[in-house]
mmCIF file of the protein (N, C-alpha, C, O) and its ligand, coordinates in Angstrom:
data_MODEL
# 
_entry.id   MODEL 
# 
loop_
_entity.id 
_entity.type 
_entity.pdbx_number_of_molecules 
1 polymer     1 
2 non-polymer 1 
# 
_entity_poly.entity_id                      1 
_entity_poly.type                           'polypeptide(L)' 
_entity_poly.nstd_linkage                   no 
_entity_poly.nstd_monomer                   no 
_entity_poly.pdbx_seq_one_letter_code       
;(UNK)(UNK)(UNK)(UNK)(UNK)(UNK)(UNK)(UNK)(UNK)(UNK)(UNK)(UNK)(UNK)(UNK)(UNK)(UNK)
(UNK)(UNK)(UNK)(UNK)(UNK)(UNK)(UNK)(UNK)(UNK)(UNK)(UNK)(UNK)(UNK)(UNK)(UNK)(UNK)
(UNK)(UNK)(UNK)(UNK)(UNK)(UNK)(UNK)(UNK)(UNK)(UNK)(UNK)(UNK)
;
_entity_poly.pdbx_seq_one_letter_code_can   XXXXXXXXXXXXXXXXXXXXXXXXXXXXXXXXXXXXXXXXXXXX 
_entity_poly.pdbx_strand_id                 A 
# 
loop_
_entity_poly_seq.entity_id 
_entity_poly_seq.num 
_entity_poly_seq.mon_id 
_entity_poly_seq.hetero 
1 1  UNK n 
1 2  UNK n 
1 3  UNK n 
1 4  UNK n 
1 5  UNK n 
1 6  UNK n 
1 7  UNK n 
1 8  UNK n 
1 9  UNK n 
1 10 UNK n 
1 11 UNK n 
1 12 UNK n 
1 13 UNK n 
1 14 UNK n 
1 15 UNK n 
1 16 UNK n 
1 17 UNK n 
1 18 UNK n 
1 19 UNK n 
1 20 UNK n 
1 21 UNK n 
1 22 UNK n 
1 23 UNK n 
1 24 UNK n 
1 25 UNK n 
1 26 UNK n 
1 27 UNK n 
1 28 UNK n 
1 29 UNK n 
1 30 UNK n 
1 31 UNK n 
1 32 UNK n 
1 33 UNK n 
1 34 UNK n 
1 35 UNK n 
1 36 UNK n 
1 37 UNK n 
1 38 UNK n 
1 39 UNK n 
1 40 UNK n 
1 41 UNK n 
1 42 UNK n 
1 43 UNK n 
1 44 UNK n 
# 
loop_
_struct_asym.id 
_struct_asym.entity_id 
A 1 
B 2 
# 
loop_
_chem_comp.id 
_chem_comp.type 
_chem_comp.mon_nstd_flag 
UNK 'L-peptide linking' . 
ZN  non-polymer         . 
# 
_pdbx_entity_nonpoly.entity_id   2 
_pdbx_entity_nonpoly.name        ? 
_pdbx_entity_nonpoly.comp_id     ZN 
# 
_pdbx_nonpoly_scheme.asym_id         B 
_pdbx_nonpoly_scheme.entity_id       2 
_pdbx_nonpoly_scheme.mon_id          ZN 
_pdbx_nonpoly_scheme.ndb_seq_num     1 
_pdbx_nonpoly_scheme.pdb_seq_num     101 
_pdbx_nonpoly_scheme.auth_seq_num    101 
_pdbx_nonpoly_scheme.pdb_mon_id      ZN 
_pdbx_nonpoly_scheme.auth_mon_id     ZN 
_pdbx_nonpoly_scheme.pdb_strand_id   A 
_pdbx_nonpoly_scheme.pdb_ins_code    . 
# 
loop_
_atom_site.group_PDB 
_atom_site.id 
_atom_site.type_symbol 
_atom_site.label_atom_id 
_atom_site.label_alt_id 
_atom_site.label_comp_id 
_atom_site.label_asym_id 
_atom_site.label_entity_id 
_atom_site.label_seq_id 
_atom_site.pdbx_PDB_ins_code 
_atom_site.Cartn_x 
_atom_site.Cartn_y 
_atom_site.Cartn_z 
_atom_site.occupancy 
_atom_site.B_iso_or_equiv 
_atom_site.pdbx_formal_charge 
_atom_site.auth_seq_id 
_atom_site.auth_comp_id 
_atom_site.auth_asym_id 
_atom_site.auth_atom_id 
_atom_site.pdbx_PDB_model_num 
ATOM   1   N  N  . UNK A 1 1  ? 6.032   -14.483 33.852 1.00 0.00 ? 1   UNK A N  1 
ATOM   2   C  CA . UNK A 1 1  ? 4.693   -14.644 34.459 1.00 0.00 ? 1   UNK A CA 1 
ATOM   3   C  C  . UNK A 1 1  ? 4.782   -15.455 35.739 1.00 0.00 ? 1   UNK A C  1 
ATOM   4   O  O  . UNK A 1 1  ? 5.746   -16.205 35.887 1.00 0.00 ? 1   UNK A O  1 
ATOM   5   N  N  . UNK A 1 2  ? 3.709   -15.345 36.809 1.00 0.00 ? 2   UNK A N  1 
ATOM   6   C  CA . UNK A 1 2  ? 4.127   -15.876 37.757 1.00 0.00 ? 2   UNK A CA 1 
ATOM   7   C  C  . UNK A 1 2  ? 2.916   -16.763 37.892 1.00 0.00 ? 2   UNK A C  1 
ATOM   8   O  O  . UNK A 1 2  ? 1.792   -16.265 37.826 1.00 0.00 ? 2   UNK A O  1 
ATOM   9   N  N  . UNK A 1 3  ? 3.071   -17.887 38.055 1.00 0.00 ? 3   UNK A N  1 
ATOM   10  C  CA . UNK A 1 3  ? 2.023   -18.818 38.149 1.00 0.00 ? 3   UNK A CA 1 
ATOM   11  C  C  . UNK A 1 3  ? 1.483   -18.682 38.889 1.00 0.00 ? 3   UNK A C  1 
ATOM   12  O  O  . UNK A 1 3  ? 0.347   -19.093 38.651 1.00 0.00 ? 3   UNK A O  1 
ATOM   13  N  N  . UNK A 1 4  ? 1.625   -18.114 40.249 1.00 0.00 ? 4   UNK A N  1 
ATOM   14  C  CA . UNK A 1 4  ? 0.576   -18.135 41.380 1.00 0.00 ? 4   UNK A CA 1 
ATOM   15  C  C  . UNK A 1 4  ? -0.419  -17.099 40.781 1.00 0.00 ? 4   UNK A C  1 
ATOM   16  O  O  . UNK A 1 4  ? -1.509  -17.461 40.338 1.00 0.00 ? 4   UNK A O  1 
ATOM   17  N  N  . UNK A 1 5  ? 0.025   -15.674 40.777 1.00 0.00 ? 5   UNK A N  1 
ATOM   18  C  CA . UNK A 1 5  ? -0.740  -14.876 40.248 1.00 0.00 ? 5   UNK A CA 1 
ATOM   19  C  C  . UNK A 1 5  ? -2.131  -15.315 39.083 1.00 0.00 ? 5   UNK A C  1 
ATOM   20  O  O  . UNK A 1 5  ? -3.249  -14.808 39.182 1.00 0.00 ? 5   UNK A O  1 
ATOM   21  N  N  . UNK A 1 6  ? -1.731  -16.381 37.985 1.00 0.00 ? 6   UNK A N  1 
ATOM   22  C  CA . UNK A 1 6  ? -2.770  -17.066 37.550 1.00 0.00 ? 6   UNK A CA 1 
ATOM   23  C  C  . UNK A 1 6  ? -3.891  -18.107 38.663 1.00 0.00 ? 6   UNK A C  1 
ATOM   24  O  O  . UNK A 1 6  ? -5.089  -18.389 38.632 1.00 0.00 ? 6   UNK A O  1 
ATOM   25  N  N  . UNK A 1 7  ? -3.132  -18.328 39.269 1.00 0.00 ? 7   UNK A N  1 
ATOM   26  C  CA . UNK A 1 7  ? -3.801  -19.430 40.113 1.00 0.00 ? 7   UNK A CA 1 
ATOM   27  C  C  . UNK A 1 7  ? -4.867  -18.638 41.066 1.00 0.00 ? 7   UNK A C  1 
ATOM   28  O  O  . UNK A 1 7  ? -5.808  -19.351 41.415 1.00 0.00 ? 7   UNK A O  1 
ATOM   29  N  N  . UNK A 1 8  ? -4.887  -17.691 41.407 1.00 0.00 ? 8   UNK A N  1 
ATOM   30  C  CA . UNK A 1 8  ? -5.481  -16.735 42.319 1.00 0.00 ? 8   UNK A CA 1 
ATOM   31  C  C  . UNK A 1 8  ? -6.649  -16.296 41.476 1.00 0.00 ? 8   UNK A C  1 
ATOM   32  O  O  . UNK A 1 8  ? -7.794  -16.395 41.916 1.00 0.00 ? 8   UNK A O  1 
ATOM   33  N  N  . UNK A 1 9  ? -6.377  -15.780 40.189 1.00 0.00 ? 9   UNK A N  1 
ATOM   34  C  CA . UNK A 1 9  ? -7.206  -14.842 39.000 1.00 0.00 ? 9   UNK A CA 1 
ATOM   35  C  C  . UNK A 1 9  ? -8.134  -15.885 39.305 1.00 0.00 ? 9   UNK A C  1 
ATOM   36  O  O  . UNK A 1 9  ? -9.142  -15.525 39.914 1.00 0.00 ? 9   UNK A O  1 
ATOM   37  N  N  . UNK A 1 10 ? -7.952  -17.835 38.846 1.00 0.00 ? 10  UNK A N  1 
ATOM   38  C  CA . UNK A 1 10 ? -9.474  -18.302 38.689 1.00 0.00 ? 10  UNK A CA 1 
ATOM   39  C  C  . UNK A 1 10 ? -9.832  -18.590 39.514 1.00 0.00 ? 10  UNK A C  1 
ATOM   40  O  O  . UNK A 1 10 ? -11.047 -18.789 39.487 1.00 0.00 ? 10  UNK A O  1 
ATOM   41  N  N  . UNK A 1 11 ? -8.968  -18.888 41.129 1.00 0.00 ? 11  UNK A N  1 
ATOM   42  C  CA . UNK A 1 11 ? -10.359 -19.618 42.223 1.00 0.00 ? 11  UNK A CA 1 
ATOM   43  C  C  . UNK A 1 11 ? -10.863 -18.538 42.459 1.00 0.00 ? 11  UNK A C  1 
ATOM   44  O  O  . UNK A 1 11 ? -12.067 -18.742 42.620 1.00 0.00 ? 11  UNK A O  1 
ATOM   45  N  N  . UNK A 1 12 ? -10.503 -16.898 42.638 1.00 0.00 ? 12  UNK A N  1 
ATOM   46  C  CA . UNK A 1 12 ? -11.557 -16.177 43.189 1.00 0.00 ? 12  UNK A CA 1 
ATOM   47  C  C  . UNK A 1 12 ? -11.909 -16.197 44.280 1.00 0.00 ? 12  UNK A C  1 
ATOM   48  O  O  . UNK A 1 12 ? -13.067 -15.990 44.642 1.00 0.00 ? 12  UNK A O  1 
ATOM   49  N  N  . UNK A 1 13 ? -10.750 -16.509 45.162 1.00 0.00 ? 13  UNK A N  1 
ATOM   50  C  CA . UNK A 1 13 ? -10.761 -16.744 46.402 1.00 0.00 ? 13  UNK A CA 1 
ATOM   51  C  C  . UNK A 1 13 ? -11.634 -15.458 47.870 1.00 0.00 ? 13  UNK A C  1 
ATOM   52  O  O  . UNK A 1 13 ? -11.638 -14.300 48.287 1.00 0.00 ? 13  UNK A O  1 
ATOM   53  N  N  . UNK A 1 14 ? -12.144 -16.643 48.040 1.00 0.00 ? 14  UNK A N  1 
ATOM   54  C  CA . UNK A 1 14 ? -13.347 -15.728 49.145 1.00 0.00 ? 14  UNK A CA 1 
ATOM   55  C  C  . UNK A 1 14 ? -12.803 -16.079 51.038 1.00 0.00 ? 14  UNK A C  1 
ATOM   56  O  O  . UNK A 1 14 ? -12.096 -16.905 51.614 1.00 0.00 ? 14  UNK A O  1 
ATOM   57  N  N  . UNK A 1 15 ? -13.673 -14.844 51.431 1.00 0.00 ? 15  UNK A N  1 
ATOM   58  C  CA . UNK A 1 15 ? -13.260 -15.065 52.894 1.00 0.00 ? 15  UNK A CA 1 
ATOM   59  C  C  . UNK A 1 15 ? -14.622 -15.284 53.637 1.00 0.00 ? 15  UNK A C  1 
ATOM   60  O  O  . UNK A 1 15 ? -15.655 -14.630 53.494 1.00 0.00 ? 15  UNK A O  1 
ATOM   61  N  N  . UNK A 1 16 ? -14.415 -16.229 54.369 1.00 0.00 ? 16  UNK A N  1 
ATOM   62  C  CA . UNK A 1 16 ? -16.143 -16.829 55.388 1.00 0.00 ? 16  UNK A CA 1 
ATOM   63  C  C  . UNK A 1 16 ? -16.458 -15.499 55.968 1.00 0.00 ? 16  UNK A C  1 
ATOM   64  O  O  . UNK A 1 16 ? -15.439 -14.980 56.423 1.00 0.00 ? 16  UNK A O  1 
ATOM   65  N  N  . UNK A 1 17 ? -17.244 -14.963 56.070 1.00 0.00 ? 17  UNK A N  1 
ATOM   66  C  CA . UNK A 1 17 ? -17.656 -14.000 56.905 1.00 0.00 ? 17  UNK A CA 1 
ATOM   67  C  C  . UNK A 1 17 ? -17.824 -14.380 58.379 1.00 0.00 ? 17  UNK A C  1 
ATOM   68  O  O  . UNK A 1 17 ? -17.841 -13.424 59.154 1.00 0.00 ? 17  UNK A O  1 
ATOM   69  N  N  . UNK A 1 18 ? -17.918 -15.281 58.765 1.00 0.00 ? 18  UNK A N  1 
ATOM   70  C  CA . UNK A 1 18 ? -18.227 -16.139 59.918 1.00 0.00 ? 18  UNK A CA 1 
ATOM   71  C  C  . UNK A 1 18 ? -16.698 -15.996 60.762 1.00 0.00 ? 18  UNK A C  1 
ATOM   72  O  O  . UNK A 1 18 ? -16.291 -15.060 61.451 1.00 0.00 ? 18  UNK A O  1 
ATOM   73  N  N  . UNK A 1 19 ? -16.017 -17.346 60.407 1.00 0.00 ? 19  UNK A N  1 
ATOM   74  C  CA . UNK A 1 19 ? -14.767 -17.299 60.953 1.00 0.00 ? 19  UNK A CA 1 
ATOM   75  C  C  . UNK A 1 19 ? -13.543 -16.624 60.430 1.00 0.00 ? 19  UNK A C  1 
ATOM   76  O  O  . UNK A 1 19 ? -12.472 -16.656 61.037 1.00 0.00 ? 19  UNK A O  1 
ATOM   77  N  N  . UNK A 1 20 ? -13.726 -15.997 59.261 1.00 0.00 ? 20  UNK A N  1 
ATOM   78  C  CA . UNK A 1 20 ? -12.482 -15.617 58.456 1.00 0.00 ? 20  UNK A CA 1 
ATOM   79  C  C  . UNK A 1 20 ? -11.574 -16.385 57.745 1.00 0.00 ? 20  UNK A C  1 
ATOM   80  O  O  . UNK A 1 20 ? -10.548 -15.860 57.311 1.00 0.00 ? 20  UNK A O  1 
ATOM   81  N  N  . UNK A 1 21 ? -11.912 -18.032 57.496 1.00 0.00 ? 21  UNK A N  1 
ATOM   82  C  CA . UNK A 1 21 ? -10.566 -18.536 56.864 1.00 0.00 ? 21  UNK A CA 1 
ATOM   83  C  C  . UNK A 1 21 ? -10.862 -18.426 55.301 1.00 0.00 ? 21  UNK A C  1 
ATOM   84  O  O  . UNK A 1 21 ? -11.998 -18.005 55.083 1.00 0.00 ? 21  UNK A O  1 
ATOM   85  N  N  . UNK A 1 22 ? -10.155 -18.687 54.231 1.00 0.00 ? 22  UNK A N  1 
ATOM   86  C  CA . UNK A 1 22 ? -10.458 -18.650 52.641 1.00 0.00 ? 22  UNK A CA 1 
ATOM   87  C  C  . UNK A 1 22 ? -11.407 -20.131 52.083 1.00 0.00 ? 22  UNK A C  1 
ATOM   88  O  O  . UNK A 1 22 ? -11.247 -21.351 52.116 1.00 0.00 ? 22  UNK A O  1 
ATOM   89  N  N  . UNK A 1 23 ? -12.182 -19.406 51.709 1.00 0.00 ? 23  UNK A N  1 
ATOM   90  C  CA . UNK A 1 23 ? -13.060 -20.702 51.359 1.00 0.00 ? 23  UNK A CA 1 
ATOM   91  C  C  . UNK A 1 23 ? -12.485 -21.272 49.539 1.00 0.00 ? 23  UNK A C  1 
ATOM   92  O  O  . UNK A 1 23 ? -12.591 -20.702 48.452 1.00 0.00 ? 23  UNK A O  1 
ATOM   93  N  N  . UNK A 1 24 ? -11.855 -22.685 49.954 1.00 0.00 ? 24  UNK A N  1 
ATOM   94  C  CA . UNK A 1 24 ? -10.862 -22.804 48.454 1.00 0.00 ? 24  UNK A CA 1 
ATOM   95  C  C  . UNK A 1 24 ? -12.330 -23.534 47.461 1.00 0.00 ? 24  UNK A C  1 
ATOM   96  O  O  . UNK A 1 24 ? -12.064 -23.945 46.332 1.00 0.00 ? 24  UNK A O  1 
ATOM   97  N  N  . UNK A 1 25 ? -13.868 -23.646 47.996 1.00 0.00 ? 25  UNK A N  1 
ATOM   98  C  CA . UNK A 1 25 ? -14.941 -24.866 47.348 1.00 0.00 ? 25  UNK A CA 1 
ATOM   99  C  C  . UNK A 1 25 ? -15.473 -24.199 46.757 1.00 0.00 ? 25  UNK A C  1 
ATOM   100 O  O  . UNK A 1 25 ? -16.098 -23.256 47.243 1.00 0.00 ? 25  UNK A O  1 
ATOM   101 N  N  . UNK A 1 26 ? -15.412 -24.470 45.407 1.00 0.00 ? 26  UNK A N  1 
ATOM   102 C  CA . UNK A 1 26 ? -15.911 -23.799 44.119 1.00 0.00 ? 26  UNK A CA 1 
ATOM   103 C  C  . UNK A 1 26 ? -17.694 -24.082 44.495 1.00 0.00 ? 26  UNK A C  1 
ATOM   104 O  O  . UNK A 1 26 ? -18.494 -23.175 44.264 1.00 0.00 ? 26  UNK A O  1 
ATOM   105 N  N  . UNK A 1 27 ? -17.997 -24.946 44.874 1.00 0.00 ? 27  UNK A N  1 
ATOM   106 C  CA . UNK A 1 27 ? -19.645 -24.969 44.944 1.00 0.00 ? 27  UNK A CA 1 
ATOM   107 C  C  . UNK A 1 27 ? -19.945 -23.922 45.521 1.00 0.00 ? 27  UNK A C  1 
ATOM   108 O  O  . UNK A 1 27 ? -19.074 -23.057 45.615 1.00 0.00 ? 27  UNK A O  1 
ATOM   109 N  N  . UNK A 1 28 ? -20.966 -23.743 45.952 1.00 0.00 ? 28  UNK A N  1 
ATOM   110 C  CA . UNK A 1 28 ? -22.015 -22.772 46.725 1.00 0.00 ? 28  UNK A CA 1 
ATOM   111 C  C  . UNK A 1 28 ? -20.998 -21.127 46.635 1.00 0.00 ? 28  UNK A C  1 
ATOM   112 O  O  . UNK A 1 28 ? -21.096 -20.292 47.534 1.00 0.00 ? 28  UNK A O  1 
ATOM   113 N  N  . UNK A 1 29 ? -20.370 -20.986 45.797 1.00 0.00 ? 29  UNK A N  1 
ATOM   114 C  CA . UNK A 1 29 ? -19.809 -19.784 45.596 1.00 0.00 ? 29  UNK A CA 1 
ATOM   115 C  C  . UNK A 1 29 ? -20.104 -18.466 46.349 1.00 0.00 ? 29  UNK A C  1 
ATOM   116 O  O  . UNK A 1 29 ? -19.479 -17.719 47.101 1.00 0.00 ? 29  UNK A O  1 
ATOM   117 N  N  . UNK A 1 30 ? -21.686 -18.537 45.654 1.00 0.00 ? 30  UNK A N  1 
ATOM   118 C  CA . UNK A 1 30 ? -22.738 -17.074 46.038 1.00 0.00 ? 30  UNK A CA 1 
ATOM   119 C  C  . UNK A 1 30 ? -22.659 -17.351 47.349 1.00 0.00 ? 30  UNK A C  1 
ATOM   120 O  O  . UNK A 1 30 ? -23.773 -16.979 47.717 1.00 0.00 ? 30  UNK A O  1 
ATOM   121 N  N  . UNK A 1 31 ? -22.131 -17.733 48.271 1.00 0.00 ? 31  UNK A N  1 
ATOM   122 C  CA . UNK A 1 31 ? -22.379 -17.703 49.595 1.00 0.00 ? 31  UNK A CA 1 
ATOM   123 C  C  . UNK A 1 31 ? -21.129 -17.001 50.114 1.00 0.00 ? 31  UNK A C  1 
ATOM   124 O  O  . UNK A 1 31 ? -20.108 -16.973 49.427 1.00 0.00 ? 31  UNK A O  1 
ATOM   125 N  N  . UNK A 1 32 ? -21.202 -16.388 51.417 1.00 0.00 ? 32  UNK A N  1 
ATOM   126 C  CA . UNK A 1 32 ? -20.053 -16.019 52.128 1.00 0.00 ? 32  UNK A CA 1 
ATOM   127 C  C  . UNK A 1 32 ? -19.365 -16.440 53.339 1.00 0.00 ? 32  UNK A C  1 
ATOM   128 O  O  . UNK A 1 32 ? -18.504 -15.811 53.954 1.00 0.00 ? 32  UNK A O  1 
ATOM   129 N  N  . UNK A 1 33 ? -20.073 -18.099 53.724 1.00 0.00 ? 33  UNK A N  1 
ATOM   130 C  CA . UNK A 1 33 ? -19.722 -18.184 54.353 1.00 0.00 ? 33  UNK A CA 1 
ATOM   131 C  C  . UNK A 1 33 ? -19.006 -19.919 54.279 1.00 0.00 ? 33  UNK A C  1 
ATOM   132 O  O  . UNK A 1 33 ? -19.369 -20.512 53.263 1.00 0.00 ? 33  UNK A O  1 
ATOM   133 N  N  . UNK A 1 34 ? -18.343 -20.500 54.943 1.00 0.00 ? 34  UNK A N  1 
ATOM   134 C  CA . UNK A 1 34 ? -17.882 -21.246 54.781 1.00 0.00 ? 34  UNK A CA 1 
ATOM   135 C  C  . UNK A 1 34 ? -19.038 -22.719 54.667 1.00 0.00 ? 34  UNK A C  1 
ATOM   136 O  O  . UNK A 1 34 ? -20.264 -22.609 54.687 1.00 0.00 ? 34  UNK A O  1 
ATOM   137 N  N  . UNK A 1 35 ? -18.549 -23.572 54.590 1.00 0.00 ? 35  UNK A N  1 
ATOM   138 C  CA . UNK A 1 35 ? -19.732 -25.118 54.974 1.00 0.00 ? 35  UNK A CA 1 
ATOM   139 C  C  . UNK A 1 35 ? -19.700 -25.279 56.456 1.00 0.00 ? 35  UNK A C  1 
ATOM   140 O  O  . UNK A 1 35 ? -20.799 -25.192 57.003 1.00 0.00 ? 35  UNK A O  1 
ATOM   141 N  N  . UNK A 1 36 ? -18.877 -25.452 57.061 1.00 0.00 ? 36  UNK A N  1 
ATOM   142 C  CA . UNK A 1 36 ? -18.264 -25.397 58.353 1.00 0.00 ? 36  UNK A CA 1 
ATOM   143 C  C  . UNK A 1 36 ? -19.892 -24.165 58.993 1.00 0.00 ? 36  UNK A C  1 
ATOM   144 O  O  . UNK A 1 36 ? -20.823 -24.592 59.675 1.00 0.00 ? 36  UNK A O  1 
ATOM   145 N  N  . UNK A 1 37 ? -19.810 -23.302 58.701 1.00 0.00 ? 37  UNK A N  1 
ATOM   146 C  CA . UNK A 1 37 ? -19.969 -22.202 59.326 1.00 0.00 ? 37  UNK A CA 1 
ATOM   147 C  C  . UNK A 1 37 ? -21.490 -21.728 58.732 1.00 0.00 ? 37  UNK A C  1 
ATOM   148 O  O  . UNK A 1 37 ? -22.055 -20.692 59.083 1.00 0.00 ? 37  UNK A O  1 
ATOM   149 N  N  . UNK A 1 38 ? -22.104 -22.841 57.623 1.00 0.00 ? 38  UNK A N  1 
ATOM   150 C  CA . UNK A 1 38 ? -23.406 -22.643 57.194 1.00 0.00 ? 38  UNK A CA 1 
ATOM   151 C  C  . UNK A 1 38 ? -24.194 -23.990 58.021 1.00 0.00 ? 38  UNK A C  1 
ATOM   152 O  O  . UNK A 1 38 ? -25.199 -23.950 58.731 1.00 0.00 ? 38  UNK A O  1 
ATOM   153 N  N  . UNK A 1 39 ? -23.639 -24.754 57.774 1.00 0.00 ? 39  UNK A N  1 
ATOM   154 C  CA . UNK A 1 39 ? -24.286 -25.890 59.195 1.00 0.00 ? 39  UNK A CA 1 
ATOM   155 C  C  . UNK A 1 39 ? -24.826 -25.282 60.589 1.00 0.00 ? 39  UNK A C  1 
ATOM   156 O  O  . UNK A 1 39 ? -25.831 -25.485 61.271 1.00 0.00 ? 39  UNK A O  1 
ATOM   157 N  N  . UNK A 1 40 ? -23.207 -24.077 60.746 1.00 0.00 ? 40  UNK A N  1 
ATOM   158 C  CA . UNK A 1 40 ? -23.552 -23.864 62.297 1.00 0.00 ? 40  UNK A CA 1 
ATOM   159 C  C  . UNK A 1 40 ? -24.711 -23.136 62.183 1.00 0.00 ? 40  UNK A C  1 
ATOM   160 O  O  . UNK A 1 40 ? -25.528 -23.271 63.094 1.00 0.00 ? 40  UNK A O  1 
ATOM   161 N  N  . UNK A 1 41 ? -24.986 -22.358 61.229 1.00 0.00 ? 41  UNK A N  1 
ATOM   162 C  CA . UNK A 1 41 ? -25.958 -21.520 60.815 1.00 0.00 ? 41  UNK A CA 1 
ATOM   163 C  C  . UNK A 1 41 ? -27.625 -22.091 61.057 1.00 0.00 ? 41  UNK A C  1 
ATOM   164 O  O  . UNK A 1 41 ? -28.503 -21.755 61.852 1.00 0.00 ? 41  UNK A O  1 
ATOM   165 N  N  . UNK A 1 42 ? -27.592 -22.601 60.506 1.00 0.00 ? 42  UNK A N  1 
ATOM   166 C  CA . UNK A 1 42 ? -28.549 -23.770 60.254 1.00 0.00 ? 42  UNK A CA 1 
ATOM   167 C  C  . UNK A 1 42 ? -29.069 -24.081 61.348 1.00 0.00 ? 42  UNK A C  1 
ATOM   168 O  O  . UNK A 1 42 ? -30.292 -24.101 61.488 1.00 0.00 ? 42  UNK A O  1 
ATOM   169 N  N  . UNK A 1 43 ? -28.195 -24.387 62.348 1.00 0.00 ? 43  UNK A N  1 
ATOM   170 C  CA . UNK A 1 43 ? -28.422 -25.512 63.512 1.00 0.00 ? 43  UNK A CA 1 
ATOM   171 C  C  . UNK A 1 43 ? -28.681 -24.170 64.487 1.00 0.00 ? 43  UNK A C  1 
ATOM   172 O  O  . UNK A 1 43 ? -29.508 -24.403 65.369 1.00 0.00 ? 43  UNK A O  1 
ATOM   173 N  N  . UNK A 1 44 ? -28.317 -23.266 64.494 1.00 0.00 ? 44  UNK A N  1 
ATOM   174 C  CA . UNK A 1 44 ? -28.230 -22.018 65.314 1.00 0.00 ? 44  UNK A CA 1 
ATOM   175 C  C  . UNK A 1 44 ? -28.760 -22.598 67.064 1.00 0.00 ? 44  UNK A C  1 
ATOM   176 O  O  . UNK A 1 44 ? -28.797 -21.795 67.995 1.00 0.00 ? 44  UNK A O  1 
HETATM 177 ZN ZN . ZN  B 2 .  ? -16.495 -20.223 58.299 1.00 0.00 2 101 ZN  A ZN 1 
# 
């Protein structure tokens, strides 16, 4: 078994729609975009 392969299955790793990097923050999940990049949002 390869441990990474587990490690991947639970974060569920997402991509910002915004800038593209992997968002590793289990909070605000349902979102697609990063924190970084929901501020900018915000502030528009
Ligand atoms: Zn972003």
């Amino acid at each position: 078994m390869t441990p990474g392969a587990e490690f991947f299955r639970q974060i569920d790793p997402k991509i910002c729609t915004d800038c593209g990097k992997p968002m590793v923050e289990m909070h605000e999940s349902y979102l697609n975009q990063c924190d970084k990049c929901l501020s900018q949002t915000e502030h528009n």
